[in-house]
C-alpha positions as CSV (number, residue, x, y, z in Angstrom):
1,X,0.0,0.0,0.0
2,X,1.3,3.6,-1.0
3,X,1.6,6.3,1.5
4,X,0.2,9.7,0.6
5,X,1.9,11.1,-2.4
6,X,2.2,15.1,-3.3
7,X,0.7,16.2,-6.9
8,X,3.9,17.4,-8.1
9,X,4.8,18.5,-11.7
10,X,7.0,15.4,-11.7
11,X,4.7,13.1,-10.9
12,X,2.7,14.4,-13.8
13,X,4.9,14.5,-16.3
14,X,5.6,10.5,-15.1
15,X,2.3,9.2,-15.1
16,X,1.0,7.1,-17.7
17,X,-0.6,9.2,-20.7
18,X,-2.6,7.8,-24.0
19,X,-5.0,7.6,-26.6
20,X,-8.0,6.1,-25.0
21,X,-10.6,3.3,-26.6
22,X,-12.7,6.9,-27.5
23,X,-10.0,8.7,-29.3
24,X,-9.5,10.7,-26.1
25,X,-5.7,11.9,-24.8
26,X,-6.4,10.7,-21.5
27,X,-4.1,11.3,-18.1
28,X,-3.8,8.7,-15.6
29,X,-3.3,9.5,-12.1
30,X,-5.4,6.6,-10.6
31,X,-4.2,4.9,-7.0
32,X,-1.1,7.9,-6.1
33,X,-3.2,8.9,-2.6
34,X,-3.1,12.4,-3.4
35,X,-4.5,14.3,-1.4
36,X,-5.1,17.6,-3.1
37,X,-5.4,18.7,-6.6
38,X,-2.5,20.7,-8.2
39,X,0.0,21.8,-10.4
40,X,-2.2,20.5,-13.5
41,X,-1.0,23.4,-15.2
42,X,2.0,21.0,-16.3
43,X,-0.2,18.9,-18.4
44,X,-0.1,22.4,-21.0
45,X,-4.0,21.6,-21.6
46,X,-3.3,18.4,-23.6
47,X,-6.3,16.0,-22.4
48,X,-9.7,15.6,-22.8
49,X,-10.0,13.1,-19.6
50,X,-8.3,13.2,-16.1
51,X,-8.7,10.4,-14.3
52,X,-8.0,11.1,-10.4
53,X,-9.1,7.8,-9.1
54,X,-8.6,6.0,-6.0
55,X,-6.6,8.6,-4.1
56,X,-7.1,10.2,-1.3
57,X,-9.0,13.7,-2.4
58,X,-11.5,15.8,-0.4
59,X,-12.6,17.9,-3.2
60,X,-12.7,19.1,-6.5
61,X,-11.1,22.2,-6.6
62,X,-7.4,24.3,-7.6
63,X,-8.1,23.7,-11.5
64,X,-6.1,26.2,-13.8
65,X,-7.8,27.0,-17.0
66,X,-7.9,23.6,-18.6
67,X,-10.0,24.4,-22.1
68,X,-9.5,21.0,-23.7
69,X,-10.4,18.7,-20.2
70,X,-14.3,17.2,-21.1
71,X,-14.3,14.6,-18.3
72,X,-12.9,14.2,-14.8
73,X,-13.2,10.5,-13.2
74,X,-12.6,11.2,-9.7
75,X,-14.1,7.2,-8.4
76,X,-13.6,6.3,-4.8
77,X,-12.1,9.3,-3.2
78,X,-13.0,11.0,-0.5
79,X,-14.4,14.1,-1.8
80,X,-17.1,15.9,-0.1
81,X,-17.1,19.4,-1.3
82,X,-16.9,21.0,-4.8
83,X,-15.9,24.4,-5.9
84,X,-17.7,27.1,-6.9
85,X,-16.6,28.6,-10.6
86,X,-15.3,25.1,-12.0
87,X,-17.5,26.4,-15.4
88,X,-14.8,29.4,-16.0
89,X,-11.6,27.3,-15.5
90,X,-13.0,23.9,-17.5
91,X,-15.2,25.6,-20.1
92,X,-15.7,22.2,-22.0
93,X,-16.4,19.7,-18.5
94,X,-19.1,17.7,-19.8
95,X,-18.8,14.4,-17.3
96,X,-18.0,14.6,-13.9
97,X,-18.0,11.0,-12.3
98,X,-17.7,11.1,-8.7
99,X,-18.6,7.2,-7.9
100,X,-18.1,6.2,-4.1
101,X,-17.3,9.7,-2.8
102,X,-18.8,11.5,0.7
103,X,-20.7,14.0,-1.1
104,X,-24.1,14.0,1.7
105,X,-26.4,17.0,1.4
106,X,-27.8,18.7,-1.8
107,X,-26.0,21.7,-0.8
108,X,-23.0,20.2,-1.6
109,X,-23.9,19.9,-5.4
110,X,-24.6,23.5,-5.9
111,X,-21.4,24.5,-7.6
112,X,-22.6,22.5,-10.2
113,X,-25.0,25.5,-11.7
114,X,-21.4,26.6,-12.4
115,X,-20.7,24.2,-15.1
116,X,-23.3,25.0,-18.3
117,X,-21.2,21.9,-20.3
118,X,-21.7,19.7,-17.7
119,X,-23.9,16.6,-18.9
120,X,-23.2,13.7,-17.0
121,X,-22.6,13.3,-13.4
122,X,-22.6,9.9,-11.0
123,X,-22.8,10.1,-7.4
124,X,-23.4,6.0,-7.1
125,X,-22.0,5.2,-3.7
126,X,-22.6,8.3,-2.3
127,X,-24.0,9.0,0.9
128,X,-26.6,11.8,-0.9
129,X,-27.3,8.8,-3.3
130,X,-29.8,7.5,-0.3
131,X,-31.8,10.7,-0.4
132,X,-35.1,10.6,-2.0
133,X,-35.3,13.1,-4.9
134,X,-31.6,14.3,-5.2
135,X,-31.6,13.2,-8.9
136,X,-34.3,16.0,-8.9
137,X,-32.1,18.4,-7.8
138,X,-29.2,18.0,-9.6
């Protein structure tokens, strides 16, 4: 098991990056434990997908302006909280899957009027999955 790693512009430039099955340049940062989001300004806007997967996150937030990014997998984190203004920085987010996360009240999902792209989102294994109507609200 890997201890908690930093998000560094080294670690970036390292990780595994390719052409995925849907013609997408895709960036792999899956099982590092980071714990926060940063210094994505290194990847010089050259994928459509970010996949932030099984590490150690507690939100989605500290984007630079990534214009090309379309999708963010972000499964089995630990993110609760998203920020505000995400719409600005990733003018082309259309998929946002957030699968077995802590995301609990509707509140929570409010930043997401920030994103006009955004078209497809899963909370699956979320605690705010439980509640009644939330596929109402969001």
């Amino acid at each position: 098991r890997r201890s908690a790693m930093r998000l560094t512009a080294e670690l970036i430039r390292n990780a595994q990056a390719y052409m995925n099955p849907l013609g997408e340049r895709e960036l792999n940062l899956r099982g590092f434990k980071i714990p926060t989001i940063e210094n994505l300004g290194v990847t010089q806007d050259h994928y459509e997908l970010l996949d932030l997967s099984d590490n150690e996150l507690e939100d989605i937030s500290n984007f630079p302006v990534l214009k090309r990014l379309e999708t963010i997998i972000a499964n089995n984190n630990k993110i609760s909280q998203i920020a505000r203004g995400l719409g600005q920085l990733l003018p082309k987010l259309e998929n946002l899957i957030l699968s077995n996360n802590r995301i609990e009240k509707l509140e929570e999902l409010k930043p997401l009027s920030d994103i006009p792209t955004l078209q497809r989102i899963s909370l699956a294994g979320n605690p705010i999955a439980k509640h009644r109507h939330y596929r109402y609200y969001v």
